[in-house]
VODONU-760611 format. One line per field, with one value per residue (C-alpha): residue in one letter; residue number from 1; chain; x, y, z. Coordinates in nm, 3 decimals. Layout:
<atoms>
resn = a|...
resi = NUM|...
chain = A|...
u = X|...
v = Y|...
w = Z|...
</atoms>
This chain:
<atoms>
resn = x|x|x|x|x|x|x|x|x|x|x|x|x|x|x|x|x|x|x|x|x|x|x|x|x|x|x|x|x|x|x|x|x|x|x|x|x|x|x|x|x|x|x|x|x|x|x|x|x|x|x|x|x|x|x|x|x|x|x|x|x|x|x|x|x|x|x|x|x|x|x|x|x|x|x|x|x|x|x|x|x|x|x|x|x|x|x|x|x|x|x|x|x|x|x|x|x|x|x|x|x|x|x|x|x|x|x|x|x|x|x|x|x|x|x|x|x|x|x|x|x|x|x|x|x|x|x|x|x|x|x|x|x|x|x|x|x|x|x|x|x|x|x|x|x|x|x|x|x|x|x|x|x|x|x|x|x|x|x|x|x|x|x|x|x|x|x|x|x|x|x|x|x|x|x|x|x|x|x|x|x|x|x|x|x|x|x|x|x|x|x
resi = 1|2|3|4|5|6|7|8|9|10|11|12|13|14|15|16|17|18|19|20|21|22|23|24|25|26|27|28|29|30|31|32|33|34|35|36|37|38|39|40|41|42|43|44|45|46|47|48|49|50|51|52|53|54|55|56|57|58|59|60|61|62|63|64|65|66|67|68|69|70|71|72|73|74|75|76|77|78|79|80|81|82|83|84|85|86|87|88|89|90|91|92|93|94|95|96|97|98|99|100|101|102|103|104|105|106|107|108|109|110|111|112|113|114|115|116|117|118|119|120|121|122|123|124|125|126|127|128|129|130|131|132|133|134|135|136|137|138|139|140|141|142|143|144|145|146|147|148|149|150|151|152|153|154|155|156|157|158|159|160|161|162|163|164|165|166|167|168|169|170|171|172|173|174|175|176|177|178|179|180|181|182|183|184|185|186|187|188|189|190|191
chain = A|A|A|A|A|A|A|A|A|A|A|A|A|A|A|A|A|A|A|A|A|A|A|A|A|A|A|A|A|A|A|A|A|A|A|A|A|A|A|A|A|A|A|A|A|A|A|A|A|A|A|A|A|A|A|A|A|A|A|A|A|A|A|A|A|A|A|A|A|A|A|A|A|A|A|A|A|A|A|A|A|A|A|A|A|A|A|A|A|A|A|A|A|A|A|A|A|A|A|A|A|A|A|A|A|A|A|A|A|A|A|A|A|A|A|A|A|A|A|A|A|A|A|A|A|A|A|A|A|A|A|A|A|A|A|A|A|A|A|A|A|A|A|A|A|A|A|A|A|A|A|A|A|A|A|A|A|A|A|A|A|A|A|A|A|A|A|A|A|A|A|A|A|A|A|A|A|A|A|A|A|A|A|A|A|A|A|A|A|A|A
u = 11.767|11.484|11.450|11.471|11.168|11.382|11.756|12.063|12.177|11.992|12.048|11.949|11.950|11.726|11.481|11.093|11.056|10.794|11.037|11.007|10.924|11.092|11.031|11.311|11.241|11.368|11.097|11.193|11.599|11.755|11.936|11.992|12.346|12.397|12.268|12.327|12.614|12.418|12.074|12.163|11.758|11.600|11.321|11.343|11.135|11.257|11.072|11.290|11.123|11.366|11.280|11.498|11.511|11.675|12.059|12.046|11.817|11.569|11.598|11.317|11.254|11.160|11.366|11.248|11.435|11.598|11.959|12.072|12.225|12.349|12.246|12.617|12.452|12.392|12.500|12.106|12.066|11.736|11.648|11.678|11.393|11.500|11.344|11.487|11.348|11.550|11.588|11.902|11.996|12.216|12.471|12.642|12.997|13.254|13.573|13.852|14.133|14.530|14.590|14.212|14.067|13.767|13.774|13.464|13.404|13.290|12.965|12.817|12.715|12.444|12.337|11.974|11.822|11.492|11.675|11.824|12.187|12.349|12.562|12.802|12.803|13.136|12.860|12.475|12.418|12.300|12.409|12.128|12.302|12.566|12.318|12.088|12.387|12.540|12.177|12.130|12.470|12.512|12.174|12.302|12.367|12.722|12.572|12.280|12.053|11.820|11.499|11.455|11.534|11.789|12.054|11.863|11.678|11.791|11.695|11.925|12.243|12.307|12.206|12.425|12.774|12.948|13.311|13.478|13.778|13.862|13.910|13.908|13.969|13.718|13.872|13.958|13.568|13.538|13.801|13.689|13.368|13.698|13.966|13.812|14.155|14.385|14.215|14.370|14.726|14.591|14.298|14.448|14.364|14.217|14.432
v = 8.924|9.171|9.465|9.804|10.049|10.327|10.402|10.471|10.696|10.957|11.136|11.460|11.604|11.333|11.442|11.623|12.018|11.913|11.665|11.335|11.141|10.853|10.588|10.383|10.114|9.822|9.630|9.800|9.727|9.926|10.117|9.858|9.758|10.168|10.214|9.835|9.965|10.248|10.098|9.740|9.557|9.810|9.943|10.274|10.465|10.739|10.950|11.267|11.482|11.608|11.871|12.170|12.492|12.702|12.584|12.345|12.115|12.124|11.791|11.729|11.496|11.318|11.005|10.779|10.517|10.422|10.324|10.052|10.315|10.223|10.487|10.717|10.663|10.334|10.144|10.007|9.899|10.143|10.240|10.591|10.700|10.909|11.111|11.407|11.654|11.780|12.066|12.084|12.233|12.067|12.290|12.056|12.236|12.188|12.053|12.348|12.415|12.371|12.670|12.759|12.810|12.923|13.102|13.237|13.368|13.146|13.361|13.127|13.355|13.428|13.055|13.024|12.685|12.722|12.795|12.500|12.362|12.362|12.071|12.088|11.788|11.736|11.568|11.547|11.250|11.243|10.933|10.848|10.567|10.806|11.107|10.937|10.751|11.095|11.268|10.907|10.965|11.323|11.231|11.023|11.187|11.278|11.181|10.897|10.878|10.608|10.829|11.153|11.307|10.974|11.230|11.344|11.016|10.676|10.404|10.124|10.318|10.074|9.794|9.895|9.804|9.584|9.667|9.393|9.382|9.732|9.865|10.258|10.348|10.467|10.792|10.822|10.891|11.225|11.340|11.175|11.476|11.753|11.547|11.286|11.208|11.224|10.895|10.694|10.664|10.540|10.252|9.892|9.548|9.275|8.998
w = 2.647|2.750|2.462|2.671|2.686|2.737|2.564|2.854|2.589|2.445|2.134|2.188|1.792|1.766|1.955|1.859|1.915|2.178|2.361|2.501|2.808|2.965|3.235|3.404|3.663|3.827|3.659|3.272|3.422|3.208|3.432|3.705|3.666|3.665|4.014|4.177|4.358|4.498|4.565|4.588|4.495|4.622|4.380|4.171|3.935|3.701|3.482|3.284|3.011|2.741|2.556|2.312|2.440|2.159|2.109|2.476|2.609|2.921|3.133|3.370|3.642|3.974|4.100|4.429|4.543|4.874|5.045|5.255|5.521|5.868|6.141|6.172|6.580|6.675|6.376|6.338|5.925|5.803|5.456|5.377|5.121|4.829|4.639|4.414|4.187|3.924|3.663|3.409|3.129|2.909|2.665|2.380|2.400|2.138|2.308|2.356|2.072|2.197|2.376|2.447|2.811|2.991|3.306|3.519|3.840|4.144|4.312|4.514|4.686|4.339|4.363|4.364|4.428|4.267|3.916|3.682|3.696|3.380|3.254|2.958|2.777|2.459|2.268|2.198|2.377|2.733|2.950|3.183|3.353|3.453|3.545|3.742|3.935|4.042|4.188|4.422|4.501|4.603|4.791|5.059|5.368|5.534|5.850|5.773|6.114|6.166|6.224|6.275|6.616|6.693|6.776|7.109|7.196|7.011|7.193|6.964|7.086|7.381|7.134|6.882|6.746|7.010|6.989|7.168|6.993|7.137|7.495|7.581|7.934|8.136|8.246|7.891|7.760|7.857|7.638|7.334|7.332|7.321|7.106|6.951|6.778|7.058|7.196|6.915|7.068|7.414|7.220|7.230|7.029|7.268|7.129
</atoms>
């Protein structure tokens, strides 16, 4: 077995005042099996900076990667490129008493993007494998398109998924645009 550059798990009491650095790639593998079902072989790199900050810890990074997408268009398999910056701060919070709650007010309207999230974590030690898995997964798109500007001009559209094992009627198409639901009851199986 390989010996891992980089812990999955780090403990954050252990680390220096000035922080630490660390590297994770598919080449290093230690978080592979973390993000397989995500990123299948495609290549990653990782780098996060740890450092205290008083009673919490500032977590630092960039992540690059890419997805096996199909385009939500013409059903053409791409790779979408990732690559996320991030900015956390992580608060060790002792676990609630019987009886205890927290409440605060939702003002998302107060969000600001260019300040840090903060994460709450029930104890000092930070799961990589299970960070890292959560920003490539928030970062693949609702809607994946092949290129940009597909939605106005894709040329694979015709090309793309051949569906016959289904059969719309004609005078049918123009009110899938209106009530793309409706069309359901009237679609039949070629059998």
């Amino acid at each position: 077995m390989k010996k891992r550059l980089n812990p999955t798990h780090i403990v954050l009491k252990e680390l220096p005042p000035e922080g630490r650095e660390y590297d994770y790639s598919r080449e290093s593998g230690e978080l592979t099996d973390d993000l397989k079902e995500l990123i299948d072989d495609n290549d990653y790199s990782i780098r996060l900076t740890v450092r205290p900050i008083g009673n919490a810890y500032d977590l630092q990074g960039e992540l690059k990667t890419s997805l096996d997408l199909q385009c939500s268009l013409c059903a053409i398999d791409f790779k979408y490129p990732v690559t996320q910056k991030f900015q956390e701060v992580l608060v060790i919070e002792t676990p609630l008493d019987k009886g205890d709650q927290h409440t605060k007010a939702n003002h998302s309207s107060e969000w600001d993007p260019s300040q840090p999230e903060g994460i709450y974590l029930e104890a000092p030690v930070l799961n990589v494998g299970d960070f890292v898995h959560e920003i490539v997964a928030i970062a693949e798109p609702m809607r994946p398109l092949g290129r940009p500007g597909c939605e106005e001009a894709c040329e694979n559209r015709k090309d793309g998924v051949q569906r016959d094992w289904l059969s719309v009627d004609p005078k049918d198409a123009k009110s899938i645009r209106n009530q793309p639901f409706a069309i359901l009851e009237k679609m039949k199986l070629k059998s």
